[in-house]
N, C-alpha and C positions, 0 to 999 in steps of 0.2 A: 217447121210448122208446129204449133201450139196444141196440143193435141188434149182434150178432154175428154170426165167419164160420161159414154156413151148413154147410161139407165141412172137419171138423178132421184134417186131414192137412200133413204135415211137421214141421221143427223148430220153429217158433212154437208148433205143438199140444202135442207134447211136451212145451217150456218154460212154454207157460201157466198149466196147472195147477199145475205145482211152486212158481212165482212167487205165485200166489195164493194158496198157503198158510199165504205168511210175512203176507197180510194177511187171515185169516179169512175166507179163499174168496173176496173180491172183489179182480178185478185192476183196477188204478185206474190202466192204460195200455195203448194197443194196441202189443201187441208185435207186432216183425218182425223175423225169422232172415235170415239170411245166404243162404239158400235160396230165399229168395222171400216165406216163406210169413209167412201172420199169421194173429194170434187177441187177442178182446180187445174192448173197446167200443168201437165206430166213432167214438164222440164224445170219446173220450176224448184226452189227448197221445201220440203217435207214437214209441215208443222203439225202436231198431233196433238191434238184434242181430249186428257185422259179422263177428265171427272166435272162432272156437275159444278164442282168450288170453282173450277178455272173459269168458267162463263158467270158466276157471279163476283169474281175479282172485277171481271170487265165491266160486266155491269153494273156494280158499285162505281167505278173510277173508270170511264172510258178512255181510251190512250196510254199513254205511256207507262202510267203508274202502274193499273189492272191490268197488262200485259205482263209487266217485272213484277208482280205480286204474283201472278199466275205461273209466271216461271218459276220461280224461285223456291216457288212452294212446290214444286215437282207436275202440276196441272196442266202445264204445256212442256212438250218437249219437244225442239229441235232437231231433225236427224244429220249427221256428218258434220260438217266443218261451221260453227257457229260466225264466225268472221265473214266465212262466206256467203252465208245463209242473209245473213245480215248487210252485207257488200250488193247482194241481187235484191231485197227487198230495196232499200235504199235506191239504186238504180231505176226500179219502177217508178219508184213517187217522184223519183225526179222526170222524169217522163212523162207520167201521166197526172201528177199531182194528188192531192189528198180534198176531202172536199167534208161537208159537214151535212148530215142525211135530214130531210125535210120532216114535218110531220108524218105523211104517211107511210115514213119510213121505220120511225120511230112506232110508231102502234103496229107495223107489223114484228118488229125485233119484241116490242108487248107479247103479242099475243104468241110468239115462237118458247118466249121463255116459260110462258104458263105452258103451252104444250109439253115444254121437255123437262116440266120440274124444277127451275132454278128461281124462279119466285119466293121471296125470302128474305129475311137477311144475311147479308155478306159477311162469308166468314171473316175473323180477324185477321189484321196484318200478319206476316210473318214476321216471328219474334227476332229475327236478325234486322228489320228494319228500327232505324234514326229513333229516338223518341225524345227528345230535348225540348228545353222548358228555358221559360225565362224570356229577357228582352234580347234580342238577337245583336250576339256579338259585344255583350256582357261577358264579363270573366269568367264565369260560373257558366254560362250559357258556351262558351267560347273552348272551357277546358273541358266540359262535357259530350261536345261535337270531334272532341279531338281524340278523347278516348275511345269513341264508342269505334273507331276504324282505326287507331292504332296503338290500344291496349286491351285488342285480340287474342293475346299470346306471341312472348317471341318465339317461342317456338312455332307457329306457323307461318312469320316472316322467316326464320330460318332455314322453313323448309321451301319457300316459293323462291326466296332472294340468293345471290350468289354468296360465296365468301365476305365479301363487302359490307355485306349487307346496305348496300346502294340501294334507296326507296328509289328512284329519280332515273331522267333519261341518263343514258352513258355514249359515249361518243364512242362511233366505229367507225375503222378505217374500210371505206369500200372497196379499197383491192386486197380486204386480206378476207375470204369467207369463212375462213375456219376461227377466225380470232372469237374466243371465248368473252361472254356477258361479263366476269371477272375482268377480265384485262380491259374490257372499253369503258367499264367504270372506272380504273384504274384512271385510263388515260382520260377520262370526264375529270376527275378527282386533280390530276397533275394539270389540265387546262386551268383549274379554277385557280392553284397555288399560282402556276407562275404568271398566269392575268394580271393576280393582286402583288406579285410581284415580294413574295412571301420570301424572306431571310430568318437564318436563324436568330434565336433572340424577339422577331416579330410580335407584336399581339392583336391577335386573332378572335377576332368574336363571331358564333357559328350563331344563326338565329333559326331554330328550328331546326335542331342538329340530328334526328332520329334517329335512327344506330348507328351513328357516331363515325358514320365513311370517314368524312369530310376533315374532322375533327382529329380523328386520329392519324390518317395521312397527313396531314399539316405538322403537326404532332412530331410523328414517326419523322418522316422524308423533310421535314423543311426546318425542323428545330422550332416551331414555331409555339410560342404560351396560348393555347386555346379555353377562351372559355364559351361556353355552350348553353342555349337553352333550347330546352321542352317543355311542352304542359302531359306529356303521357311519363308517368314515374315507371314504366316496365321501360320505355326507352333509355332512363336515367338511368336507370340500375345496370340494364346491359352495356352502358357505356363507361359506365366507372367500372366496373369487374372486369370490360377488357384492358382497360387503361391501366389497372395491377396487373394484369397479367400480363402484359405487355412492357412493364418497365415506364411508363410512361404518365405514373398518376404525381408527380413535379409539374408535367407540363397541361394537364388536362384541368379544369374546373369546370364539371356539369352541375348546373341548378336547374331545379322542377320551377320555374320562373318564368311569368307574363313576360313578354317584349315592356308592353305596356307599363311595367315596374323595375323594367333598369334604367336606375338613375347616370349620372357622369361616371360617380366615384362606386357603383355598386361592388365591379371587381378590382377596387383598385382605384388612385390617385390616378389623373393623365386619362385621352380618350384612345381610341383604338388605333391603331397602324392599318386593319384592315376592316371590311367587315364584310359575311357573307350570306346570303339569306338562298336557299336550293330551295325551291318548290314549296315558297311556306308561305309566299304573298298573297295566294290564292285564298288563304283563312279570315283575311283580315276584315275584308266585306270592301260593297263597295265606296261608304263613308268613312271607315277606315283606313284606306289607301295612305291621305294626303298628311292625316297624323303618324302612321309607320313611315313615311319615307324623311319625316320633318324629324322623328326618334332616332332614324338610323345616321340622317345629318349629324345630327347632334351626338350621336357616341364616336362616331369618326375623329380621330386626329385632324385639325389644316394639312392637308397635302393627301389623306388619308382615302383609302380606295375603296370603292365595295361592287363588291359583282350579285348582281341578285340573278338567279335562274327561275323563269318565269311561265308560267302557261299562258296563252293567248285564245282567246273566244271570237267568234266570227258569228251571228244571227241573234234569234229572241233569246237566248235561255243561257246567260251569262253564268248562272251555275253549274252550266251541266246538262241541264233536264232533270226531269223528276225523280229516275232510277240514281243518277250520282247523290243528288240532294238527300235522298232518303236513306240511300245505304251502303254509300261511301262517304262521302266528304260535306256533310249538312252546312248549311250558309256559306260554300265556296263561291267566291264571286271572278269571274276574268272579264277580263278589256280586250279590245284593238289591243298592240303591242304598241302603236304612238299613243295613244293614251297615259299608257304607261309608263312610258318616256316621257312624257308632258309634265306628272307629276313629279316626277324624281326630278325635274329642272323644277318646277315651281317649289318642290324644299330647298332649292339654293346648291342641288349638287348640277357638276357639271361633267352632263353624258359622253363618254370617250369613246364608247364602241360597242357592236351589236353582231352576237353568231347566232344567228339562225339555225335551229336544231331540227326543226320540224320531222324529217326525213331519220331521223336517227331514234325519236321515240317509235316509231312504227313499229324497227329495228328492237327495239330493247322490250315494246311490249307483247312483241312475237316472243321473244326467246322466255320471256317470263309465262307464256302459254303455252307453251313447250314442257315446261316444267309443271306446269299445273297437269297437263295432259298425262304427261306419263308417270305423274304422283297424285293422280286425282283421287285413289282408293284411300291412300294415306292421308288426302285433306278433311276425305269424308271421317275417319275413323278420329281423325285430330279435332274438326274444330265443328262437324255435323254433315249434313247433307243440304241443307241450306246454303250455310255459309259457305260452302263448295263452289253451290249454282251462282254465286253472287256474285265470287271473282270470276267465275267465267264468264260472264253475262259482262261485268263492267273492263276484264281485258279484252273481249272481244269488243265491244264497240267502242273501248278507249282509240284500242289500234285502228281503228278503220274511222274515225274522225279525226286523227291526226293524219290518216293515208289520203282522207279527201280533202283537207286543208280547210276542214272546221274549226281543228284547232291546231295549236301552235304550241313553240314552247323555245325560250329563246335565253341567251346569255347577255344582261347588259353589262358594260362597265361602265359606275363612274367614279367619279375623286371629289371630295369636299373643297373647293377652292383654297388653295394658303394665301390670305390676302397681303402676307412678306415676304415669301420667295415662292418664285413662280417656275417652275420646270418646265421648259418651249419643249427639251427635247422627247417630254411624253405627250406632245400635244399629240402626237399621232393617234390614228384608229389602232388599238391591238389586237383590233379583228375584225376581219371582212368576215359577211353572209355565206353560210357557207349554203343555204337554202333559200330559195324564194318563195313565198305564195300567194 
């Protein structure tokens, strides 16, 4: 049974009501003010109210934004397990729904904020948020959004990522629970080679190759000539200094390079035997889609294979919502996963087969919060106390709208038609769904 505080006095009582407005009277967290005080369901997650800024985040930006400005900036805190905290609120609104508060709801949130002092203006964003310019999805605009989330420092993907340094889902075998984030990248990495069906000698083109998994297993294990592109130059650099150090810079070629600006012959006479895009289609917007899939046709070989690995979206907010757009991945756009398959047919390639991963980012972005968790002192001393809140705020609700099957993420393959020899015996699927949703 739902059990509240008995004597509604202070700033939590104040704030309770007005909060439960926005979810058609039921608050689906026990709030606590700065004051002491609280209101709210005893069983529910603990959100704490620390400073005057956090209630004018909101009230500058009501929703999503002014919540993740207020986190992130230390003004709301969380207590215990943010996934879950986040998995219970989620559960309410679906429940009970969310609702938009009337006029006289709105003059009494007026007149609470002149009582409690936050009349004003709103502090500035936190300096970890997005700030890009330009016409969207522009070069400039395009290499700009790409750096500002991942020419962070390698050194603090070094310290969140495994050995691999895998950005991306990894594939885990579910009867083994002890198999290491390492090893199911591993086995993510050997799924993509032998899809495209990679031999030594092959050539390999990575399109948004980040630190350089993909690139250099292919490389290493398959004999394969990889050339690679990024728009982040800390990714580039850490990919050619592993490439010497590894023996390996014969067969590697990374350029700081648009997709948009490889031509046929950029690396070379002849087009590609493979091509691979992991988790990089999501940049491209969503008018950009049908020109990257017509580019990737076209650097293909006839006969020529490409596996793209893919996020998929499910409701309004095709980017994400306002917390990813702003301080993760600015202009990321996803689809349906037919969608997506609609256009790779309409560039003229032809789709051969689809694994459903869904079930396995959950998987990969738990263990990545695992490691944030018990290195969470060292992120703050590494990259701020911001930028801390921010991967824990966007791994926790990454993971749990891939756990509710808002989003997706999936392996297509397909092959450029050779319109002179025709191979029947690949006509098959080279892979079944291994998830549904």
């Amino acid at each position: 049974m739902t059990t509240t505080h008995p004597r509604p006095r202070g700033v939590a009582h104040m704030l309770g009501p007005l909060a439960a407005a926005f979810f058609n009277g039921v608050l689906p967290v026990r709030l606590r003010a700065w004051d002491g005080s609280e209101t709210g369901p005893l069983d529910a997650p603990r959100v704490t109210v620390r400073d005057r800024d956090a209630l004018r985040h909101v009230l500058a930006r009501p929703g999503e934004l002014g919540l993740s400005r207020a986190y992130v900036t230390g003004g709301v805190e969380v207590e215990g397990d943010l996934t879950d905290a986040l998995r219970r609120v989620w559960a309410s609104v679906e429940a009970h729904g969310t609702s938009v508060p009337g006029p006289r709801t709105w003059a009494r949130i007026a007149r609470t904020a002149v009582v409690l002092g936050v009349v004003g203006p709103p502090p500035p964003p936190p300096v970890s948020e997005a700030r890009v310019r330009g016409r969207r999805h522009s070069r400039e605009r395009d290499a700009a959004a790409i750096s500002h989330h991942y020419d962070a420092g390698n050194d603090l993907y070094e310290l969140l990522l495994d050995e691999t340094m895998a950005y991306s889902c990894a594939l885990w075998d579910g009867d083994d629970p002890g198999q290491s984030l390492a090893d199911a990248q591993r086995a993510k990495l050997d799924l993509i080679c032998d899809t495209l069906r990679l031999n030594k000698g092959d050539r390999l083109l990575d399109v948004g190759c980040g630190w350089g998994s993909l690139t250099l297993h292919a490389a290493r294990w398959y004999g394969a000539h990889v050339s690679a592109l990024t728009l982040s130059a800390r990714q580039r650099d850490h990919v050619l200094a592993r490439a010497e150090e590894e023996g390996l810079e014969q067969l590697v070629d990374v350029r700081l390079l648009d997709y948009r600006d490889v031509a046929h012959d950029t690396f070379g006479p002849g087009g590609f035997d493979a091509v691979a895009s992991v988790e990089m289609g999501e940049h491209v917007g969503r008018d950009g889609y049908a020109p990257f899939a017509r580019q990737l046709h076209g650097l293909l070989s006839p006969g020529g294979s490409l596996l793209v690995q893919q996020m998929s979206r499910r409701g309004s907010q095709p980017g994400g919502g306002p917390f990813i757009e702003r301080y993760v991945a600015p202009d990321m756009h996803m689809r349906p996963l037919g969608e997506t398959v609609g256009l790779l047919e309409d560039a003229g390639l032809e789709v051969r087969g689809v694994r459903a991963m869904r079930e396995h980012y959950v998987r990969t972005a738990r263990a990545w919060t695992d490691v944030l968790e018990r290195r969470f002192d060292e992120l703050v001393a590494l990259a701020g106390p911001e930028a801390a809140r921010v991967w824990r705020l966007y791994l926790a609700g990454g993971s749990l709208a891939f756990e509710e099957g808002r989003m997706g993420v999936d392996q297509i393959l397909a092959v450029r038609p050779d319109p002179v020899i025709r191979d029947e015996t690949s006509a098959e699927p080279v892979a079944e769904a291994v998830a549904t949703r």
